[in-house]
N, C-alpha and C positions, 0 to 999 in steps of 0.2 A: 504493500500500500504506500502511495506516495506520500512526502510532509506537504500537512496542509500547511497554505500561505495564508499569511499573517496581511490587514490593512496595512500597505504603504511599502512592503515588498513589490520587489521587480525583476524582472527577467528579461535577458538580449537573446535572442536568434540570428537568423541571417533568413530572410525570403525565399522563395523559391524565385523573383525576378534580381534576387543579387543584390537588394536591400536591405538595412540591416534594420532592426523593432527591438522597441525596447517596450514590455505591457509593466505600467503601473498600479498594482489594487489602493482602491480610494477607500473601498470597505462596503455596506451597503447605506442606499439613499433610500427609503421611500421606496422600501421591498425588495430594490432592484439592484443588482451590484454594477458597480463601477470602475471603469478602466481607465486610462488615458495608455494610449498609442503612444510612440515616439518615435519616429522616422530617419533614415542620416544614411548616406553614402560607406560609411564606414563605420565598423565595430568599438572605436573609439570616439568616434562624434556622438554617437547613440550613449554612451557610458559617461561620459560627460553631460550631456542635456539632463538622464535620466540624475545625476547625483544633486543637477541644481533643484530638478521636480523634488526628489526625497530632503532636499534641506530646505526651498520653501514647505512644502506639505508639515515638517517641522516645525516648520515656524511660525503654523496656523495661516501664510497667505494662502489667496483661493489658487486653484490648480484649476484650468480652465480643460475640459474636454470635448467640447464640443470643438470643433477644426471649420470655425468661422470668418470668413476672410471683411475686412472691412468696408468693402461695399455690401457684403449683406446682413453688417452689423450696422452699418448707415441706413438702410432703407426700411429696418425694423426698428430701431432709433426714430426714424423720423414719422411715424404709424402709430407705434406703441406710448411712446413719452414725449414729442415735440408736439402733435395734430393736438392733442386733447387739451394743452397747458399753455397755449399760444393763440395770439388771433393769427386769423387766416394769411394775414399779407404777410407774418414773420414767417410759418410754417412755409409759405411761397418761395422768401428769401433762401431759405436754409437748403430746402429742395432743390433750388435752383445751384447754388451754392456746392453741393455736394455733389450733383446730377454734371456741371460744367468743368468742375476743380478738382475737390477731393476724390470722388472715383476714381476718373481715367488716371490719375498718378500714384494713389495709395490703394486703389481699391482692390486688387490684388495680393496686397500683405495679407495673413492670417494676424489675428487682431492680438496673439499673444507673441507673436514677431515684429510688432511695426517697433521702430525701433527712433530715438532724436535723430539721427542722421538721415531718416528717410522723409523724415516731417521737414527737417531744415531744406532736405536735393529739393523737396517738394516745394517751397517758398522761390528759393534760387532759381527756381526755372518756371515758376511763371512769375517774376518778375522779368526776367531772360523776353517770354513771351509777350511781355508790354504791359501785363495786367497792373495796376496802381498798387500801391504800398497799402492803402486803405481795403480794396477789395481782398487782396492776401492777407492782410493782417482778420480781416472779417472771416475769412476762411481758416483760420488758426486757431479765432472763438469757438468758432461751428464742431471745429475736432476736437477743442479742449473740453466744450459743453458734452459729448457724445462720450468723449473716453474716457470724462468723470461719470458718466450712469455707469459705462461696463466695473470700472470699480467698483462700484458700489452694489452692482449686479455681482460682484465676486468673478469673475471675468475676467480679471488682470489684477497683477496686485500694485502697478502704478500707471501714473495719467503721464507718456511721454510724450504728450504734447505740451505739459505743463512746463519742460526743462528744456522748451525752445523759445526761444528771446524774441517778441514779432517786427515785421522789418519797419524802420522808425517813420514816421508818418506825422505831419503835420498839418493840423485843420488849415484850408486857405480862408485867408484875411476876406471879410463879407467888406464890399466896397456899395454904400447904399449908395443911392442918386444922390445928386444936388436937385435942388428946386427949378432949375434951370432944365435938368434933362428932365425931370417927373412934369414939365408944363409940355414939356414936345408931346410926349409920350400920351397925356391928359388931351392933347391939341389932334395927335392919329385917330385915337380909338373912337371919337366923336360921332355917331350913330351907328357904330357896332352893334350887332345884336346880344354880343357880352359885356357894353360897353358898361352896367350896372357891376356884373360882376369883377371885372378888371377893378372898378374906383372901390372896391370892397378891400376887394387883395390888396390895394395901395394904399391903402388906408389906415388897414386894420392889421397888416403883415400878415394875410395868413396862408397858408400851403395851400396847392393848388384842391386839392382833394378836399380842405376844410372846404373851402369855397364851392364847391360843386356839392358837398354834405347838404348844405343850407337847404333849408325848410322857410314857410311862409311862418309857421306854428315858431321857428326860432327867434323871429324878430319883433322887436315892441316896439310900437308906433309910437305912442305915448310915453315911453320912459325910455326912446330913440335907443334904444342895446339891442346888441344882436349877440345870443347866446349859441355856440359851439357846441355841439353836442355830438356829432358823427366827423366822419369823412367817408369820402367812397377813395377807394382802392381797386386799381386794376389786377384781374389775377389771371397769370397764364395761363390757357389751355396745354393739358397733353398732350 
């Protein structure tokens, strides 16, 4: 009879396609026993991964076993825990965001592999590509916000997007009119059919979306205010 194996015991092979496996017991979950696999070219790469597995497993971090790569730990991130906690136009952004950037350059890591230096190639080259300091750095939020849930999901036992520094970015200087350019400007739009809503926005400062928000019910005749309560937002089609 063979010796039973103990939770947290492991074992190396060699495959039958020339790969070598390392099976770790987790012990049982919820009836059912658990493994994690460990994959490697060689009998020593495999013996090394599996000793880091056995000394976090040690050290109470999670051991992640599911072999999930990080775009389909992004598009269940953004389904599961952005849709429901978010209005619509940020869920948009992030989508957008992850669907244009983070995918096609991280989305092929396995999510217990991605590593700071693939988050940094990943910044370095779509700046390389033109994209703005602001949109990269927004796209460095989006992964820090995502690979703080998998933490906390027990999924990694750290946020390596939190140990990359985002690339430095500085708001541009708002240069309002002078009174001179706001009378041209007042002097064009002169029986425009938005010509009411233009003298709002100039007026009032407000986002183009507040202003398209506006309701008949928002404004008081009598005590002359106009209260903000919406905005409309465009949202992409798939």
């Amino acid at each position: 009879m063979g010796k039973k194996r103990n939770a947290g015991e492991g074992s190396i092979f060699q495959r039958s396609d020339g790969r070598w496996c390392a099976q770790f017991d987790l012990g049982w979950q919820n009836s059912r026993r658990i493994r994690k696999y460990i994959y490697g070219a060689t009998a020593q790469e495999v013996r090394d991964a599996l000793l880091k597995v056995r000394h976090d497993h040690a050290a109470g971090l999670p051991i992640m076993v599911e072999r999930q790569t990080i775009a389909q730990f992004l598009e269940r991130w953004l389904e599961d825990a952005v849709r429901p906690s978010v209005r619509p136009l940020t869920h948009e952004q992030y989508r957008q965001h992850v669907k244009l950037y983070l995918a096609p350059l991280l989305g092929h890591h396995l999510v217990d592999k991605l590593a700071p230096q693939h988050v940094r190639r990943f910044m370095r080259q779509k700046l390389q590509d033109g994209l703005s300091p602001r949109t990269v750095q927004l796209s460095l939020v989006i992964l820090r916000k995502a690979l703080g849930q998998a933490v906390r999901d027990g999924l990694i036992g750290r946020n390596v997007a939190a140990l990359v520094d985002p690339p430095r970015w500085s708001r541009p200087e708002v240069k309002p009119w002078e009174p001179a350019e706001a009378d041209v400007f007042l002097d064009a739009i002169k029986g425009e059919r938005l010509e009411a809503a233009y003298l709002i926005a100039l007026s009032l400062g407000l986002r183009r979306g507040e202003v398209l928000g506006l309701r008949w019910s928002d404004i008081n005749f009598e005590a002359k205010t106009i209260s903000v309560a919406q905005a409309v937002a465009r949202r992409r089609q798939t």
